[in-house]
Backbone and ligand atoms as CSV (ligand in chain L), in Angstrom:
chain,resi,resn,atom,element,x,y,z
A,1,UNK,N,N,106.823,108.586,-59.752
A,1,UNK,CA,C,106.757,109.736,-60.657
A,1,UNK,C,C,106.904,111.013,-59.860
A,2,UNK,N,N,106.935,111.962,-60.884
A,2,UNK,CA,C,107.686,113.103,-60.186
A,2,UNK,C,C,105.822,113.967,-59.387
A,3,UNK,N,N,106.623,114.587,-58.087
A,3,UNK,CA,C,105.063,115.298,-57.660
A,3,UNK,C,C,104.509,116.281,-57.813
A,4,UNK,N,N,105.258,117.317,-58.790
A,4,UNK,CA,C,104.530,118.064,-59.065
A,4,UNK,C,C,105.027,118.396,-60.626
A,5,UNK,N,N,104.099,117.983,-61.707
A,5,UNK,CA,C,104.649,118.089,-63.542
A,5,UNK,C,C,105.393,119.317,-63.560
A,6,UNK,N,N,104.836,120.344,-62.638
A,6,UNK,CA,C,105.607,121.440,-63.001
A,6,UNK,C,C,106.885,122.117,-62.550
A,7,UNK,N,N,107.219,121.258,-61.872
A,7,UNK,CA,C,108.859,121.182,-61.536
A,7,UNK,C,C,109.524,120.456,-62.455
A,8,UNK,N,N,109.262,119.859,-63.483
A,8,UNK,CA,C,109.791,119.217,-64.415
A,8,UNK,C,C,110.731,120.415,-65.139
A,9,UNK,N,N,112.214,119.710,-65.077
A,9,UNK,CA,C,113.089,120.283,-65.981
A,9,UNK,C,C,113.637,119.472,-67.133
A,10,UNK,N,N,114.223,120.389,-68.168
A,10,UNK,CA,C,115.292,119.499,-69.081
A,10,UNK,C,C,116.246,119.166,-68.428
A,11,UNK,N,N,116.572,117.866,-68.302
A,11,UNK,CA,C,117.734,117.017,-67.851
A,11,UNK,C,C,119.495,117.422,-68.599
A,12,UNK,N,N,120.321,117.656,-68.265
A,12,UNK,CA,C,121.492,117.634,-69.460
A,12,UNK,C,C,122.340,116.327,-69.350
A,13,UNK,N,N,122.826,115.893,-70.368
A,13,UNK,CA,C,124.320,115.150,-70.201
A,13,UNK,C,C,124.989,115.373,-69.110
A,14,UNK,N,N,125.922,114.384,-68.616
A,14,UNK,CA,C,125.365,113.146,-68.650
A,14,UNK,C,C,124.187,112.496,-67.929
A,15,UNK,N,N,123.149,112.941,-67.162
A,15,UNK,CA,C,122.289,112.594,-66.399
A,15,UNK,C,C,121.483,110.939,-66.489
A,16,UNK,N,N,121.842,110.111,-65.558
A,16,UNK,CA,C,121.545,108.853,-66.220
A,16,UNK,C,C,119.960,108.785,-66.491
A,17,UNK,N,N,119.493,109.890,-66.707
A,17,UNK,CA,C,117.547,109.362,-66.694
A,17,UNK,C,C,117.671,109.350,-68.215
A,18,UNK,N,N,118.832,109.974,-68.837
A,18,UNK,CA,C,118.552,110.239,-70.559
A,18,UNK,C,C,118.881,108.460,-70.838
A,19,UNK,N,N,119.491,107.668,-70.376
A,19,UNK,CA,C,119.644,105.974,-70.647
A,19,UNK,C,C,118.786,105.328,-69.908
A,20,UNK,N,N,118.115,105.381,-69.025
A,20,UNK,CA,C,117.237,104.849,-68.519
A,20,UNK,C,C,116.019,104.006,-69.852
A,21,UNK,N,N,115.777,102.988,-69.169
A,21,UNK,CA,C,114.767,102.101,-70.120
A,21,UNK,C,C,113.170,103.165,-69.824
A,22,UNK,N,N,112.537,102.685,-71.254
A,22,UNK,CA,C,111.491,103.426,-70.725
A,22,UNK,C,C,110.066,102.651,-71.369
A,23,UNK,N,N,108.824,102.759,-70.377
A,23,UNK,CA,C,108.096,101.909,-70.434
A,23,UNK,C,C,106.393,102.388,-71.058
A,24,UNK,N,N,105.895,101.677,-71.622
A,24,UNK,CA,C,104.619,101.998,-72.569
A,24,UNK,C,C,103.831,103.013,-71.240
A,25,UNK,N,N,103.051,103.685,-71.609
A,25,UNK,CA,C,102.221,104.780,-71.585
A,25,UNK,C,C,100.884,104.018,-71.854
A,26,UNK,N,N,99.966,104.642,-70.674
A,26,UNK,CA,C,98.322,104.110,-71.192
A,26,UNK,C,C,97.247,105.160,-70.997
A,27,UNK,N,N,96.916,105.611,-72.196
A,27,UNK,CA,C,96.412,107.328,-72.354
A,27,UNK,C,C,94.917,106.309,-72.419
A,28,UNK,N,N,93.578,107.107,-71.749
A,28,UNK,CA,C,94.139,108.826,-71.564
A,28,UNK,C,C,93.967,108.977,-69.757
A,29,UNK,N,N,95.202,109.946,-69.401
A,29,UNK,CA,C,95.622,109.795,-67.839
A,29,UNK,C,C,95.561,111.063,-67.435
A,30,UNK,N,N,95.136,112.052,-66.606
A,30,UNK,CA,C,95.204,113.475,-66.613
A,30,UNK,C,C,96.829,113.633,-65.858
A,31,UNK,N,N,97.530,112.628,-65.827
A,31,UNK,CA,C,98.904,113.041,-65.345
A,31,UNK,C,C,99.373,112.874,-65.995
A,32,UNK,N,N,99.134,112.141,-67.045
A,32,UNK,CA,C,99.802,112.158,-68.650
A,32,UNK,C,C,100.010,113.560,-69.349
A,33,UNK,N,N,98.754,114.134,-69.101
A,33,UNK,CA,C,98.141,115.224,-70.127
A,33,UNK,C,C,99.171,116.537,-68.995
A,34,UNK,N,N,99.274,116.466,-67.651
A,34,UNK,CA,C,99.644,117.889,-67.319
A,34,UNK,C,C,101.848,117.557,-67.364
A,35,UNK,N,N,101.954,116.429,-67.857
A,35,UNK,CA,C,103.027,116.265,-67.964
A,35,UNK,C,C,103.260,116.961,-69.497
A,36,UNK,N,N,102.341,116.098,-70.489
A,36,UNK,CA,C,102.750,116.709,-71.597
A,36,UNK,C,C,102.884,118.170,-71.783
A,37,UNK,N,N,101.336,119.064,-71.290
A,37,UNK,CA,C,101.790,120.552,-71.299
A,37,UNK,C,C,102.942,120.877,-70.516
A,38,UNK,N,N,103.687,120.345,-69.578
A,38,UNK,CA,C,105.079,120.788,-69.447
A,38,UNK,C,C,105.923,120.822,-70.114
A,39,UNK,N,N,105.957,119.586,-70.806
A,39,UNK,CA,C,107.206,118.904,-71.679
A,39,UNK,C,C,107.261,120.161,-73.150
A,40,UNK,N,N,105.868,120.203,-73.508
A,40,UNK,CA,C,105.518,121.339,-74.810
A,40,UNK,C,C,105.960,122.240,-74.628
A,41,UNK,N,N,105.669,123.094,-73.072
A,41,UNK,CA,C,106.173,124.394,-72.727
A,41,UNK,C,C,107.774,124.139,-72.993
A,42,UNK,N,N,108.441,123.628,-72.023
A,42,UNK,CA,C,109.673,123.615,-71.741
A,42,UNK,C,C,110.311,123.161,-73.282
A,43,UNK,N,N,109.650,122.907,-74.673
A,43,UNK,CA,C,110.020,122.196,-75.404
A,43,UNK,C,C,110.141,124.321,-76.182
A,44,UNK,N,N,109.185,124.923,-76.160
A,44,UNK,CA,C,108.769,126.265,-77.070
A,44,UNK,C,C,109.846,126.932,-76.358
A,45,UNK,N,N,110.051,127.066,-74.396
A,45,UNK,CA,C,110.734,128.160,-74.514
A,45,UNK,C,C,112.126,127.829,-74.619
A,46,UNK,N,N,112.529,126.172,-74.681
A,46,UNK,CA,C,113.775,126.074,-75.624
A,46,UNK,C,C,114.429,126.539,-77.023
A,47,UNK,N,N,113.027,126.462,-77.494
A,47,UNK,CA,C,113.387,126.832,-78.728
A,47,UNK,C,C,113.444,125.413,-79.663
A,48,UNK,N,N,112.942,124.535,-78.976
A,48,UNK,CA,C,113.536,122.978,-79.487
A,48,UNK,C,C,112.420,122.728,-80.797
A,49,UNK,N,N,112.740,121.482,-81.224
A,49,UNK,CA,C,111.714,120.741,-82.322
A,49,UNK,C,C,110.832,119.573,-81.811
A,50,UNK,N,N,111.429,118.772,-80.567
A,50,UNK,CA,C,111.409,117.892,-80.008
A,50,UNK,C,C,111.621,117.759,-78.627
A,51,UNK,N,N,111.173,117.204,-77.436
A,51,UNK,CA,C,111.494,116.438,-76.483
A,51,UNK,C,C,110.845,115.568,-75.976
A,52,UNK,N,N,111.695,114.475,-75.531
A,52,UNK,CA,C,111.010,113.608,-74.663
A,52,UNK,C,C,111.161,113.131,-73.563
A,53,UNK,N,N,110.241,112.440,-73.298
A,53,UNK,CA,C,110.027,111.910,-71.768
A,53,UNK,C,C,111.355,111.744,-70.776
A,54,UNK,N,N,112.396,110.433,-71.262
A,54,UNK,CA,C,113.505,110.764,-70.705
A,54,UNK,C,C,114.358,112.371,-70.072
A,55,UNK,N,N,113.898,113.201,-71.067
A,55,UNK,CA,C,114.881,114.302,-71.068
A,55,UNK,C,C,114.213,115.325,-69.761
A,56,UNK,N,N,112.952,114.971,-69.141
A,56,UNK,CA,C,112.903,115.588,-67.881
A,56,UNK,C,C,112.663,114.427,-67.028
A,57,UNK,N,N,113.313,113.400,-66.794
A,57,UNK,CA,C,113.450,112.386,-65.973
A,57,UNK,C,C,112.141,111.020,-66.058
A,58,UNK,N,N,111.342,111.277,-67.104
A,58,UNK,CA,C,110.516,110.503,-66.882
A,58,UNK,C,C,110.560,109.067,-67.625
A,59,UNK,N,N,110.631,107.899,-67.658
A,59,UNK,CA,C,110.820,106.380,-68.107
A,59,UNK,C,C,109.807,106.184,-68.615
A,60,UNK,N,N,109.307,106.933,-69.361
A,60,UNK,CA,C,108.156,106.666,-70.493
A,60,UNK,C,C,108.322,107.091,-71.824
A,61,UNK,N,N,107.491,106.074,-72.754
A,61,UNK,CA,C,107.195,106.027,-73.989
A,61,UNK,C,C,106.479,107.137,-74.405
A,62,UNK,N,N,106.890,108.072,-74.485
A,62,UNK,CA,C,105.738,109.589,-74.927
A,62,UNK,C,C,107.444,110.577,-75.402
A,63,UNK,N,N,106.640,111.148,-76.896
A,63,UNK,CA,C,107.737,112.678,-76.549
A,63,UNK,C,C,106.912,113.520,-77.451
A,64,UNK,N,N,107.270,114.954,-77.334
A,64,UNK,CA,C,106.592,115.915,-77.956
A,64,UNK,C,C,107.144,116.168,-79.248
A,65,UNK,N,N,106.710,116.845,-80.478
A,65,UNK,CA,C,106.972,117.577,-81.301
A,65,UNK,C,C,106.747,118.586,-81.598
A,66,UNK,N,N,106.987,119.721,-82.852
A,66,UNK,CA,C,106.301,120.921,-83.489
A,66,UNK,C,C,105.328,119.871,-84.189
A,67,UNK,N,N,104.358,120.430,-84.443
A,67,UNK,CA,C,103.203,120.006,-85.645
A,67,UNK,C,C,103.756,120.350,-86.701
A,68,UNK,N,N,104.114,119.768,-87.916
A,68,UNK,CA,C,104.816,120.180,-89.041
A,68,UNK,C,C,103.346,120.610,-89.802
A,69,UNK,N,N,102.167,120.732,-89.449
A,69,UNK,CA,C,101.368,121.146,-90.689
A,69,UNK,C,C,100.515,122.498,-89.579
A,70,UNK,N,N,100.739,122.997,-88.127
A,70,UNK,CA,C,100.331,123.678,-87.897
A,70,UNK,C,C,101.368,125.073,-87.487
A,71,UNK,N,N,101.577,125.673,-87.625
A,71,UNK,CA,C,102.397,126.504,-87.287
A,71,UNK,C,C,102.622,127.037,-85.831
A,72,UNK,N,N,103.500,126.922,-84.943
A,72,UNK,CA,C,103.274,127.709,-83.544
A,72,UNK,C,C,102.665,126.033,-82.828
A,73,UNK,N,N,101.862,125.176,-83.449
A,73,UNK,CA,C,101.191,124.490,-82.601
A,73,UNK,C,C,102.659,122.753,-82.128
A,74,UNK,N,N,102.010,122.049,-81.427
A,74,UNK,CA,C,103.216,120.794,-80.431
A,74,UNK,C,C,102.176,119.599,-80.885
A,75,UNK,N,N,102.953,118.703,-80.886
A,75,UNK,CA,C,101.446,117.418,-81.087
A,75,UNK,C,C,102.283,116.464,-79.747
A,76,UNK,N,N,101.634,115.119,-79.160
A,76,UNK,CA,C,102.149,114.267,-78.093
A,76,UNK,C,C,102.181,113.158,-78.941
A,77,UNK,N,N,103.186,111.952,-78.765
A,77,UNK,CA,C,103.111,111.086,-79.929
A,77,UNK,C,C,103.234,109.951,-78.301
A,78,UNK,N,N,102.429,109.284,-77.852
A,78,UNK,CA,C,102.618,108.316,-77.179
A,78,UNK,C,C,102.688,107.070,-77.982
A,79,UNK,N,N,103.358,106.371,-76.834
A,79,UNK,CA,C,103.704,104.526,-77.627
A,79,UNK,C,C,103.784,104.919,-79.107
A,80,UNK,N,N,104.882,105.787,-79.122
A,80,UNK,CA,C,105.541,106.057,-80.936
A,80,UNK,C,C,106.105,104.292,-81.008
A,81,UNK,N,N,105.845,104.103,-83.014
A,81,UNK,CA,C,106.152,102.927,-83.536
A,81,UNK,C,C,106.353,103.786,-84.702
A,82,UNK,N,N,107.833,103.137,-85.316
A,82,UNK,CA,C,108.518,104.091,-86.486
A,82,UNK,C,C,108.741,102.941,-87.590
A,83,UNK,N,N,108.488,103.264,-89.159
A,83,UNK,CA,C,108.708,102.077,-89.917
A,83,UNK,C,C,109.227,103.165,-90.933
A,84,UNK,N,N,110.240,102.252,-91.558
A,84,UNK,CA,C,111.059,103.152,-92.476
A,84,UNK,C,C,110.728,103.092,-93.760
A,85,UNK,N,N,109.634,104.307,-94.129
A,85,UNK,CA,C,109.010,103.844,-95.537
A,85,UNK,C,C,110.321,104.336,-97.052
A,86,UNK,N,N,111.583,104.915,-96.673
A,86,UNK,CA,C,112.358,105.524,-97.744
A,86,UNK,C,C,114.169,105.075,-97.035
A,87,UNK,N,N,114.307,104.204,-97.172
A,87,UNK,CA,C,115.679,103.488,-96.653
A,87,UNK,C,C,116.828,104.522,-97.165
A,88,UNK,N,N,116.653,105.490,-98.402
A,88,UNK,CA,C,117.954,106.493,-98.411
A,88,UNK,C,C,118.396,106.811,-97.199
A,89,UNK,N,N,119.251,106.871,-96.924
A,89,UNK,CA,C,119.978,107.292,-95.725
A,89,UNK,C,C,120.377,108.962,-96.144
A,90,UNK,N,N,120.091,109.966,-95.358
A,90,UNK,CA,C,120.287,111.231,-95.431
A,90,UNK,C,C,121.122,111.664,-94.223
A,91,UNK,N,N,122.131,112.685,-94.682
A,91,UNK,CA,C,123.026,113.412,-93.276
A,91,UNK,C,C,122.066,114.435,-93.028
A,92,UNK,N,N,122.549,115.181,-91.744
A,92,UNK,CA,C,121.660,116.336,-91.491
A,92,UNK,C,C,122.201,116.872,-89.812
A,93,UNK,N,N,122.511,117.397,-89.605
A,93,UNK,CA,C,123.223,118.282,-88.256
A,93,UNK,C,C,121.826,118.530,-87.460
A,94,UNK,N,N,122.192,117.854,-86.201
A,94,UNK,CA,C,121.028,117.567,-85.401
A,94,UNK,C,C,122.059,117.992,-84.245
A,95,UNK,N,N,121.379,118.901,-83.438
A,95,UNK,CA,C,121.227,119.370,-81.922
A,95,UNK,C,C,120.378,118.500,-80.917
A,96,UNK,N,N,120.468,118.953,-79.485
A,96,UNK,CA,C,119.680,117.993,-78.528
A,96,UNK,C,C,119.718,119.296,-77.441
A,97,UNK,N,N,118.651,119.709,-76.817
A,97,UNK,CA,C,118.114,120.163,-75.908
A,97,UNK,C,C,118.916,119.339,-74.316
A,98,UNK,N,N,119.112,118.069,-74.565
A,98,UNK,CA,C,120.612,117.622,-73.543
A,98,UNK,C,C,121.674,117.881,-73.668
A,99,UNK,N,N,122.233,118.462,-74.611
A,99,UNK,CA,C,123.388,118.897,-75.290
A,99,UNK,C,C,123.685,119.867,-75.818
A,100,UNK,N,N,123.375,120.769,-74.880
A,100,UNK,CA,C,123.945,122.340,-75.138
A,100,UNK,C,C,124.992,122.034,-75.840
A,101,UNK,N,N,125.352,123.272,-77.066
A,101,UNK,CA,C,126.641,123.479,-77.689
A,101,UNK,C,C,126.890,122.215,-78.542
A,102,UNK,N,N,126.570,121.430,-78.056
A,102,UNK,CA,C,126.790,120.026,-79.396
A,102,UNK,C,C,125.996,119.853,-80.532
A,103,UNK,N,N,126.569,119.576,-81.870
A,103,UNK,CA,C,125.616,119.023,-83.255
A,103,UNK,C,C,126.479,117.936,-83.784
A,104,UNK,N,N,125.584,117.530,-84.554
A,104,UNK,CA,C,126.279,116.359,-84.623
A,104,UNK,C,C,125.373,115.859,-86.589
A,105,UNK,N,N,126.531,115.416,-87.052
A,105,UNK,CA,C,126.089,114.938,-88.661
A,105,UNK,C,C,125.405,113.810,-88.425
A,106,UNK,N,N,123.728,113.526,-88.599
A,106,UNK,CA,C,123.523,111.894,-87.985
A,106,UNK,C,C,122.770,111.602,-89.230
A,107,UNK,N,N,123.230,110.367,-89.632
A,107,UNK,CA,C,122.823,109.705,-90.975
A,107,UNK,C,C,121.399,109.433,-90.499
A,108,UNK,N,N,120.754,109.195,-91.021
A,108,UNK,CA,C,118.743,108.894,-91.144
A,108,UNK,C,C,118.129,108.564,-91.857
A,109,UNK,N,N,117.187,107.410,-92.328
A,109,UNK,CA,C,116.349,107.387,-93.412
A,109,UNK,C,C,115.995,107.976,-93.722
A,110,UNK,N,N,115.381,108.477,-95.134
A,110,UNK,CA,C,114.893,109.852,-95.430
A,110,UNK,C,C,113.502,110.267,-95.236
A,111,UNK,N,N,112.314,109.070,-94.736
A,111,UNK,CA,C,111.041,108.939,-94.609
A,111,UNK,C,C,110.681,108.139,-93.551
A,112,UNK,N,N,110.019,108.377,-92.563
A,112,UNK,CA,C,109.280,107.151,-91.784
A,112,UNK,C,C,108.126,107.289,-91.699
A,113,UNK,N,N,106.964,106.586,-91.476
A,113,UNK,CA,C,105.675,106.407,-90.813
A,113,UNK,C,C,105.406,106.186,-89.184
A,114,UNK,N,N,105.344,106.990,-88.678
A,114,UNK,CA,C,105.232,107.371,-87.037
A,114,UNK,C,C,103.641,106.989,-86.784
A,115,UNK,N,N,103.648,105.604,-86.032
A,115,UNK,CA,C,101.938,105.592,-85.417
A,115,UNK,C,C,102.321,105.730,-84.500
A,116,UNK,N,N,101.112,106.213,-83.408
A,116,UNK,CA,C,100.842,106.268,-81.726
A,116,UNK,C,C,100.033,106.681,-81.092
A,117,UNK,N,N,99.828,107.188,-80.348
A,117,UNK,CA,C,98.154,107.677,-79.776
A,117,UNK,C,C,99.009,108.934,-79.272
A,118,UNK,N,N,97.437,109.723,-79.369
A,118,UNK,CA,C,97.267,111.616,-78.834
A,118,UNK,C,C,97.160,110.935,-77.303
A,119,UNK,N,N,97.210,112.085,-77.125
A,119,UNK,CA,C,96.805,112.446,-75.423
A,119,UNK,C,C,95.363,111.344,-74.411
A,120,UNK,N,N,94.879,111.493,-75.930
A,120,UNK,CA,C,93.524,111.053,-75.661
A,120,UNK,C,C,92.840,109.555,-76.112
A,121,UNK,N,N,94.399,109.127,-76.306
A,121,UNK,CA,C,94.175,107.419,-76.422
A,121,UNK,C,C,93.877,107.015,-78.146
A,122,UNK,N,N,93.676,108.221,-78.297
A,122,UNK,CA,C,93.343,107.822,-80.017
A,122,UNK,C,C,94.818,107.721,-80.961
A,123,UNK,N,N,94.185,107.006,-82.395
A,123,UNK,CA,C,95.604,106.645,-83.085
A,123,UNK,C,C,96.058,108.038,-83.904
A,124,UNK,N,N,97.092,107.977,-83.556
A,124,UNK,CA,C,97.318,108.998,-84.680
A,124,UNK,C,C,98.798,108.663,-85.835
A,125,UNK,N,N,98.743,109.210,-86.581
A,125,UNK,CA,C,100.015,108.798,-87.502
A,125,UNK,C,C,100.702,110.065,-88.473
A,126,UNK,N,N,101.871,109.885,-88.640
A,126,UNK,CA,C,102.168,110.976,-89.650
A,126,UNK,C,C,103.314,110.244,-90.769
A,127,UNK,N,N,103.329,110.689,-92.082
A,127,UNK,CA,C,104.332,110.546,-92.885
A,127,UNK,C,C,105.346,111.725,-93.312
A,128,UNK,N,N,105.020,112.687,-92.340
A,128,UNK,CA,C,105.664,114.033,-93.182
A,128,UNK,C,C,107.394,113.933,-93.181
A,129,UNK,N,N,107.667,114.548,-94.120
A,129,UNK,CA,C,109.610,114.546,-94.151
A,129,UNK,C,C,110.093,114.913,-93.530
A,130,UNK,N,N,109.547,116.560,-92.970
A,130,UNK,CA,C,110.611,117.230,-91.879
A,130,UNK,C,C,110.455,116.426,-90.495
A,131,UNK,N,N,109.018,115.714,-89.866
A,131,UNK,CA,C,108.780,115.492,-89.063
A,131,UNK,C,C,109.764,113.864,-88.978
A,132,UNK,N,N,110.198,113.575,-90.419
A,132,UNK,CA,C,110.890,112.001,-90.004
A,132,UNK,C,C,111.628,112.198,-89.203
A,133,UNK,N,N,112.676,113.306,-89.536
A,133,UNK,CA,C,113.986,113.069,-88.634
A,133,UNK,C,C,114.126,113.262,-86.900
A,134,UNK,N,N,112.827,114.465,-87.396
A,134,UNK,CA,C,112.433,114.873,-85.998
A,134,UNK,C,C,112.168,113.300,-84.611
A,135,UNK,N,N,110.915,112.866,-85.284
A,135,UNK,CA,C,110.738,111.392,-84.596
A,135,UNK,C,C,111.629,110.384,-84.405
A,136,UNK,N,N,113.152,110.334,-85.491
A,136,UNK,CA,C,113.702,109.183,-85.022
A,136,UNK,C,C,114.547,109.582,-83.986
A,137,UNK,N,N,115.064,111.042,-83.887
A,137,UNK,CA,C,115.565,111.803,-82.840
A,137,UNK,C,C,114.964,111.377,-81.497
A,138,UNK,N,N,113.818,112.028,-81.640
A,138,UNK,CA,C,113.216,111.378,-80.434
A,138,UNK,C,C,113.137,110.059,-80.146
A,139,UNK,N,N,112.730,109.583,-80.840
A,139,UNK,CA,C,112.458,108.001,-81.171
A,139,UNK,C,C,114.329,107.248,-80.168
A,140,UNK,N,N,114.919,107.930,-80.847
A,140,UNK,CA,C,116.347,107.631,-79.589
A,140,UNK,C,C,116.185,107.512,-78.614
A,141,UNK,N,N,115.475,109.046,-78.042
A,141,UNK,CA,C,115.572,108.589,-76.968
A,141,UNK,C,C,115.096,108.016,-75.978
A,142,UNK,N,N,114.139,107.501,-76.559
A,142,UNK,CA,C,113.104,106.206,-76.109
A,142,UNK,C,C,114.054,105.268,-75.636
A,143,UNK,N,N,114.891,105.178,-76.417
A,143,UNK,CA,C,115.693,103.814,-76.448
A,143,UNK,C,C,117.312,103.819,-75.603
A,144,UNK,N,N,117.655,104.857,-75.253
A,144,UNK,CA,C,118.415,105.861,-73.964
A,144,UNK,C,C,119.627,105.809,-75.607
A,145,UNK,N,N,119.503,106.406,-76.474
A,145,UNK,CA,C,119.888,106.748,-77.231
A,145,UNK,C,C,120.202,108.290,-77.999
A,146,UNK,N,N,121.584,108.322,-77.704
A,146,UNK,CA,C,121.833,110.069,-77.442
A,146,UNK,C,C,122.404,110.389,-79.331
A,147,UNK,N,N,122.556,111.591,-79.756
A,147,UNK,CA,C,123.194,111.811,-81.005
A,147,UNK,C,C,125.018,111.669,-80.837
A,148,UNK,N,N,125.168,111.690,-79.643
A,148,UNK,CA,C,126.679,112.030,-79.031
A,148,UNK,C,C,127.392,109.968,-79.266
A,149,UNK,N,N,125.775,109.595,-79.231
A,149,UNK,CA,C,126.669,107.768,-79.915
A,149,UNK,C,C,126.560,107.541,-81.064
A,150,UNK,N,N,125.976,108.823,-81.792
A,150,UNK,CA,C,126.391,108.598,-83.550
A,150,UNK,C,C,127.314,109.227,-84.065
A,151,UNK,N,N,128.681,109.480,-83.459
A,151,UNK,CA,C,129.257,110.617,-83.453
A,151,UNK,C,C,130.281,109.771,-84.492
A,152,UNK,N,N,131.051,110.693,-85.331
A,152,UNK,CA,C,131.800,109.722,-86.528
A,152,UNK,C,C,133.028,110.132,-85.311
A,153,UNK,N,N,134.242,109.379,-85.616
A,153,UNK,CA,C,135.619,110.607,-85.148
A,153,UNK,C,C,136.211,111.476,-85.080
A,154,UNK,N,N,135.717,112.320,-86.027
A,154,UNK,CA,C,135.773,113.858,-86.146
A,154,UNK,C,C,135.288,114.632,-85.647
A,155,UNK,N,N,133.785,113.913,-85.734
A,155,UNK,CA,C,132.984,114.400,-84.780
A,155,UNK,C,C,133.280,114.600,-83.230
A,156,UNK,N,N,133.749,113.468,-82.722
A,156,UNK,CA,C,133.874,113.453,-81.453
A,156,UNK,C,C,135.138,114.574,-80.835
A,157,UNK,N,N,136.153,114.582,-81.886
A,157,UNK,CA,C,137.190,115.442,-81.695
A,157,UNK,C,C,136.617,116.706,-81.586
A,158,UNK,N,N,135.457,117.171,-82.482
A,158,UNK,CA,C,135.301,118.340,-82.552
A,158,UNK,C,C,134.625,118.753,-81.529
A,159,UNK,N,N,133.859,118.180,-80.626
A,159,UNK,CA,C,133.012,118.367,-79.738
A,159,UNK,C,C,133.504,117.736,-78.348
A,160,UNK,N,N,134.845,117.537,-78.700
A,160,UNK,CA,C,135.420,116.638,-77.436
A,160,UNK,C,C,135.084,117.731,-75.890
A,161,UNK,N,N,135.170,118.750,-76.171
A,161,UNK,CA,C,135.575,120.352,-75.041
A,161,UNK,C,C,134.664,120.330,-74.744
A,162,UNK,N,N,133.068,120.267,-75.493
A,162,UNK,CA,C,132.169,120.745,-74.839
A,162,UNK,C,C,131.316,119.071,-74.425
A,163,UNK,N,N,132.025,118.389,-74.710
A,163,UNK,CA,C,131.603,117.261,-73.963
A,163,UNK,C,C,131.677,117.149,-72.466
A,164,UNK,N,N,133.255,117.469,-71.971
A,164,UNK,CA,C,134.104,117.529,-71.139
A,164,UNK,C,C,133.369,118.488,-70.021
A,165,UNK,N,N,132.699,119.629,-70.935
A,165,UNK,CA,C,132.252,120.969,-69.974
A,165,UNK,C,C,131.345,120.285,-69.774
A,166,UNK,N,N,130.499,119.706,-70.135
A,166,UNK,CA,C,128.576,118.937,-69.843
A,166,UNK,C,C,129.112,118.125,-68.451
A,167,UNK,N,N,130.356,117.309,-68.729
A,167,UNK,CA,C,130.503,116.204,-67.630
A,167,UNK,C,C,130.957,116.859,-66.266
A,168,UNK,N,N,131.735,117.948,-66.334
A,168,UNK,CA,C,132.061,118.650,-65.076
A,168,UNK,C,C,131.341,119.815,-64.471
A,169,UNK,N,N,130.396,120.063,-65.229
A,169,UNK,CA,C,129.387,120.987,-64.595
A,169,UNK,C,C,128.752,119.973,-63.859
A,170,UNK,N,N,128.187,119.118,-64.609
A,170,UNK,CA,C,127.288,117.944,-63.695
A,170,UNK,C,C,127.984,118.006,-62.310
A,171,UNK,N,N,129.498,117.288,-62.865
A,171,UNK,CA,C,130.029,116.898,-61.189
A,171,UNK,C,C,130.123,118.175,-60.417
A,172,UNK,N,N,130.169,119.082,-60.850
A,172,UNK,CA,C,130.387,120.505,-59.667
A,172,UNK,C,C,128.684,121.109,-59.103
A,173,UNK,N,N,127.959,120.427,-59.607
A,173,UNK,CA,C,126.321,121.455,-59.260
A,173,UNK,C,C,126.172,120.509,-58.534
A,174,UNK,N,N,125.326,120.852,-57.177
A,174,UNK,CA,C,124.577,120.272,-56.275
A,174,UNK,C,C,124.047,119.418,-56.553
A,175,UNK,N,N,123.428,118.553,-55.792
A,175,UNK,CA,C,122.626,117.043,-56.535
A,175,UNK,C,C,121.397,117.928,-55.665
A,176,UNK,N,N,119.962,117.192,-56.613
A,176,UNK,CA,C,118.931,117.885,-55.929
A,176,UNK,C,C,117.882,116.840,-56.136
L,1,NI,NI,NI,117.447,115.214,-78.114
């Protein structure tokens, strides 16, 4: 693991830690907890809804959210388990904090039930709507699952350029 949480950055495309397998979490860990306040920070001054573990290099089962019932506030959803309580399938233009400049139309159930434990080992669960899509987003990338592989063909055309720019910045920046 990384040695200091607070060197933790967002990872971009293509960086292989976003496919990397990633492995259960056993809260409550105080390197758990100063990881998550990174991940939250780096999640607010993105501007994001979501990130997870993968997306600053880490191979764990944990990602952050907004609290959909607190305003301003992040919740930690470790060892997330997603069950699809509303099988409609809904479109909806989803961004990624790995993917500057890219959105993408990604079909979704319209409801899930998200269990997992807080920070602090306890269960927690949510059913809320805005928060479904949010979690299966994340919930991807648990699974090294990007929005850029739900891409229809149009999609991909349309975003082909700034695909191209993600892959050659990579190859031109220093490795560190
Ligand atoms: Ni993402």
């Amino acid at each position: 693991m990384t040695s200091d949480p607070h060197q933790l950055r967002i990872l971009l495309y293509p960086d292989p830690a976003l496919r990397a397998r990633t492995m259960p979490v056993d809260p409550p860990d105080p390197e758990i907890n100063v990881v998550v306040e990174r991940m939250i920070e780096l999640m607010f001054e993105a501007n994001g809804a979501g990130l997870a573990a993968p997306q600053v290099g880490l191979p764990w089962k944990l990602f952050v959210t907004l609290d959909p019932q607190r305003e301003g506030e992040a919740m930690a959803w470790l060892n997330p388990r997603l069950e699809i309580l509303d099988e409609t399938h809904v479109s909806d233009e989803e961004g990624c904090l790995s993917l500057p400049g890219i959105t993408v139309e990604v079909n979704r159930p319209a409801l899930v039930r998200i269990t997992g434990q807080a920070v602090d080992g306890s269960p927690i669960e949510s059913t809320d709507e805005w928060l479904s899509r949010v979690v299966q987003h994340e919930n991807d990338h648990l699974d090294g699952v990007l929005i850029i592989d739900r891409m229809t063909t149009m999609e991909r055309i349309r975003n082909r350029k700034a695909i191209k720019q993600l892959k050659s910045s990579a190859r031109n920046s220093p490795g560190d």
